[in-house]
Backbone as a ProteinNet text record, in pm:
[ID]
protein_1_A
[PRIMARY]
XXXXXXXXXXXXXXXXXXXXXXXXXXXXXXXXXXXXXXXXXXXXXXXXXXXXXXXXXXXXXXXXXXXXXXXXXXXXXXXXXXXXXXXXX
[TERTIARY]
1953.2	2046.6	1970.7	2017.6	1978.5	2078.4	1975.5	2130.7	2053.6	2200	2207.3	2317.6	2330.8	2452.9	2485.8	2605.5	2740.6	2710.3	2637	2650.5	2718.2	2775.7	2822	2902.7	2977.5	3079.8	3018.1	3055	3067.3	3176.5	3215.9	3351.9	3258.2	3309.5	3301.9	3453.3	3459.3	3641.5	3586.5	3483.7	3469.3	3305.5	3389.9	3309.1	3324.2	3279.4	3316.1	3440	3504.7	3659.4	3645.1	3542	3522.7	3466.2	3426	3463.8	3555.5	3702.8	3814.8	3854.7	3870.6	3930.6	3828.9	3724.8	3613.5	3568.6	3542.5	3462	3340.7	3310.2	3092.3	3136.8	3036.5	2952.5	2767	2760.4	2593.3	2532.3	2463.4	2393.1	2247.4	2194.2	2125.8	2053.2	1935	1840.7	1813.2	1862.6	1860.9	1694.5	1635.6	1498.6	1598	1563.1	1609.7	1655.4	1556.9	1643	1755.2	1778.7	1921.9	1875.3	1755	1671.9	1649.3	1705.3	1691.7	1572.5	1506.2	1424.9	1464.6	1336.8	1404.1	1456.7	1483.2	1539.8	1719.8	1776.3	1910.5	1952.5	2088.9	2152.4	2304	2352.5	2484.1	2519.2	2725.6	2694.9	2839.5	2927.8	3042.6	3096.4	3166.8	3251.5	3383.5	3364.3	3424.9	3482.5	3471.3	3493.7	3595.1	3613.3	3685.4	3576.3	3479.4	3407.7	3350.5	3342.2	3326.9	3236.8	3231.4	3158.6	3087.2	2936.1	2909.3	2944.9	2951.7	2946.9	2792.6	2786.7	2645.1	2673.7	2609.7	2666.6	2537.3	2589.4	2508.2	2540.9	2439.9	2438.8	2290.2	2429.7	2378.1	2328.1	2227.6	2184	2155.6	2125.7	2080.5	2196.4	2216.6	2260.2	2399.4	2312.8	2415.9	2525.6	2485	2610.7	2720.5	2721.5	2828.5	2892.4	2834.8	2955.7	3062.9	3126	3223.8	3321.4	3499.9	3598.1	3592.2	3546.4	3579.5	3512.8	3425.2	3274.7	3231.2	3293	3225.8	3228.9	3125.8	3080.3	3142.4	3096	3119.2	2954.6	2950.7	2822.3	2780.3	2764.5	2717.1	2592.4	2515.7	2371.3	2351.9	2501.5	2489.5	2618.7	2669.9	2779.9	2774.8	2880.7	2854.7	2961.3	2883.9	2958.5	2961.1	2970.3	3047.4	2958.3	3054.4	3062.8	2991.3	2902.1	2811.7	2856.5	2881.4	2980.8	2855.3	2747.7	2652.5	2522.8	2409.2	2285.2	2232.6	2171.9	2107.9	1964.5	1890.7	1702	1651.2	1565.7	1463	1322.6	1228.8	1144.3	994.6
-7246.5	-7156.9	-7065.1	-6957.9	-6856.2	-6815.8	-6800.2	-6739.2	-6652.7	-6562.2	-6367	-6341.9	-6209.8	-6179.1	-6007.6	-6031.1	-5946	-5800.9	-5708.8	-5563.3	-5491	-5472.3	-5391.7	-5479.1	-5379.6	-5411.9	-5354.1	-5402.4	-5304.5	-5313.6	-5140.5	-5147.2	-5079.7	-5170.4	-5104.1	-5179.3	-5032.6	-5049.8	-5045	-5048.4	-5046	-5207.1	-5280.7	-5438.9	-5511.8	-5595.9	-5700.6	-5759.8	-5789.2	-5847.2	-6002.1	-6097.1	-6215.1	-6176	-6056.1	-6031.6	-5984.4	-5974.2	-5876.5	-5944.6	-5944.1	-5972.7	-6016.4	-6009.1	-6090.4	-5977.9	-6032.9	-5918.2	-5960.1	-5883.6	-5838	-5767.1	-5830.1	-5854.5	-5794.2	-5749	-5738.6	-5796.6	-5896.6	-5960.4	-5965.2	-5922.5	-5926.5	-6031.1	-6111	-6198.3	-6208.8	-6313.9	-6320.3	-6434.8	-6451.7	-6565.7	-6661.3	-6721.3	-6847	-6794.2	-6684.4	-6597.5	-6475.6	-6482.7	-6378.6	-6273.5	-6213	-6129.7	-6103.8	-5991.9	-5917.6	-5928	-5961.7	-5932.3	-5856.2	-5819.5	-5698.4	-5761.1	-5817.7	-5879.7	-5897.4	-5826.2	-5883	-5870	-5946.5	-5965.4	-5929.8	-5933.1	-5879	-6030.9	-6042	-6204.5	-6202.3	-6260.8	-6281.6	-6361.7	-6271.6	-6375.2	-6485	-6623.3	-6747.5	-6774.4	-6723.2	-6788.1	-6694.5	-6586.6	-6519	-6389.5	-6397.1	-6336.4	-6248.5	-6170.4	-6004.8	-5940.8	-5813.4	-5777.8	-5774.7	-5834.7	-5899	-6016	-6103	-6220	-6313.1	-6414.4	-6464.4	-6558.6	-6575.6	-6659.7	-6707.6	-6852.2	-6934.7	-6857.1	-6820.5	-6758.4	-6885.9	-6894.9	-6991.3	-6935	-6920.7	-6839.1	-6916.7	-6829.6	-6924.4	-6970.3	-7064.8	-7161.2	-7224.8	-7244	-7356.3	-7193.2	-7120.7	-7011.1	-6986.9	-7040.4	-7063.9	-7201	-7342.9	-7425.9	-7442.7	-7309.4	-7313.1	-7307.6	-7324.3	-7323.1	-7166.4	-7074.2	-6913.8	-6885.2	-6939.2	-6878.7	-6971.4	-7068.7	-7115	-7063.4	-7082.5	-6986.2	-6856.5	-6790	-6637.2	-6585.7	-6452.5	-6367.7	-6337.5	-6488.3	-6436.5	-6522.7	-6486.5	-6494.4	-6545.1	-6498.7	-6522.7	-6538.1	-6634.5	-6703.6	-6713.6	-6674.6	-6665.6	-6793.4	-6901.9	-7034.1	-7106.1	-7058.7	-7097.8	-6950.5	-6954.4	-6895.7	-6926.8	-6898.2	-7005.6	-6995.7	-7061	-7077.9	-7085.5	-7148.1	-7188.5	-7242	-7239.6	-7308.9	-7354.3	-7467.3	-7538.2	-7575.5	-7514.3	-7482.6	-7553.4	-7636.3	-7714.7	-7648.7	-7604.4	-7581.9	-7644.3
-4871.4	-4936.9	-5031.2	-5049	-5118.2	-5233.8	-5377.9	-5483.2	-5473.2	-5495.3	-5510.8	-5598.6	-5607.3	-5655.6	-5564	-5564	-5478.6	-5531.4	-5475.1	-5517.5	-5429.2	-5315.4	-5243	-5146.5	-5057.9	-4957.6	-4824.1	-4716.8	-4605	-4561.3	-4513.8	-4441.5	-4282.5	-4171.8	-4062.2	-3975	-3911.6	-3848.9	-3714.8	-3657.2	-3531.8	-3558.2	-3481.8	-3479.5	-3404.5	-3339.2	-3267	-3324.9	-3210.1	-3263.2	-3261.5	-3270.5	-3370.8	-3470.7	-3543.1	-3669.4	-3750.6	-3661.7	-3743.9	-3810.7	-3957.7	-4074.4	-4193.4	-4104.7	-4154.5	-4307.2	-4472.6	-4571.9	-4541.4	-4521.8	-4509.2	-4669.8	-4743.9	-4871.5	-4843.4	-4959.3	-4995.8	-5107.7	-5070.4	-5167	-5160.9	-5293.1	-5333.3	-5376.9	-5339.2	-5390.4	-5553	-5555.2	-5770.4	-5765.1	-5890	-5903.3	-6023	-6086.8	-6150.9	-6296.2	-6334.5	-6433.4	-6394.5	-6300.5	-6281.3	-6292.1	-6242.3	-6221.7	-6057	-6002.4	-5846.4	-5881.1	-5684.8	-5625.3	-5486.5	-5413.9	-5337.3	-5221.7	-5173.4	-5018.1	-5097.1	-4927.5	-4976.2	-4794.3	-4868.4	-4695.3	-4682.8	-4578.8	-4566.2	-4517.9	-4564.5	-4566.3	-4594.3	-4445.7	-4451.8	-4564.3	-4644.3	-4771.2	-4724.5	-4770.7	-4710.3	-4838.9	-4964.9	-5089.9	-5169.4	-5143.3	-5217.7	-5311.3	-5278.5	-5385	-5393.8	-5496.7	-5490.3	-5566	-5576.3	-5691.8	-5771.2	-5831.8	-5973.3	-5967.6	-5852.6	-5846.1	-5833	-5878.8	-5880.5	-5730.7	-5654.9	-5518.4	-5467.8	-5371.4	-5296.9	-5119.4	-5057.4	-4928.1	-4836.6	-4741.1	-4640.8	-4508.1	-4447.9	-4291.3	-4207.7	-4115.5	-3950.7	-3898.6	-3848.9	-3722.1	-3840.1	-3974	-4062.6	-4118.8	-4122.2	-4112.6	-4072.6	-3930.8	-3825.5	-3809.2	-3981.2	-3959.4	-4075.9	-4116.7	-4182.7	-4118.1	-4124.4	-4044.9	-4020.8	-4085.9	-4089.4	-3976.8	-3968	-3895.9	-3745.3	-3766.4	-3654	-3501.7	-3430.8	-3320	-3276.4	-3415.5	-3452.9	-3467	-3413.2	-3430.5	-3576.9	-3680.2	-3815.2	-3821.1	-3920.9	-3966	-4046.2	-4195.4	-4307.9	-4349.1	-4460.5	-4528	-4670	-4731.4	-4887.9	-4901.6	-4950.4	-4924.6	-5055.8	-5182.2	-5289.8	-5410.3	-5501	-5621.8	-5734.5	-5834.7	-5869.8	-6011	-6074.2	-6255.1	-6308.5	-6323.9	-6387.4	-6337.3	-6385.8	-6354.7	-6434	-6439.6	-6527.9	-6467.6	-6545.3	-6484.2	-6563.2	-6574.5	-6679.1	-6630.2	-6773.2	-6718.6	-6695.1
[MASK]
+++++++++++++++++++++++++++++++++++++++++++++++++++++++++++++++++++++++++++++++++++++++++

């Protein structure tokens, strides 16, 4: 899993129709201080979450075993909301 946080949306109206209804999200790669780095991914939202959200994004194969997603053409899953982190250093 990867934390990021939520900067953008995509809207596309022309998609494969096992993606219709589906929000495509852009997230951005966060490091342990909540500090972007440059890699980010596009990443069906499963959680509700938007915007300036801090989020856990799941890829590959384990992408496709949420109830939303399963054996659907996705890559990437934004599969919980993140309230807090606690880092020791």
């Amino acid at each position: 899993m990867v934390l990021g946080k939520v900067v953008g949306t995509v809207w596309a109206t022309r998609k494969d129709e096992e993606l219709v209804g589906m929000k495509l999200l852009i997230v951005r790669h966060l490091d342990l201080q909540y500090r972007f780095r440059e890699a980010f991914v596009v990443a069906v939202d499963t959680v509700q979450a938007g915007v300036g959200d801090v989020v856990l994004v799941c890829s590959g194969s384990s992408a496709r075993q949420t109830a939303q997603t399963k054996n659907k053409p996705v890559d990437a899953v934004i599969m919980a909301v993140v309230d807090k982190l606690d880092v020791s250093d």
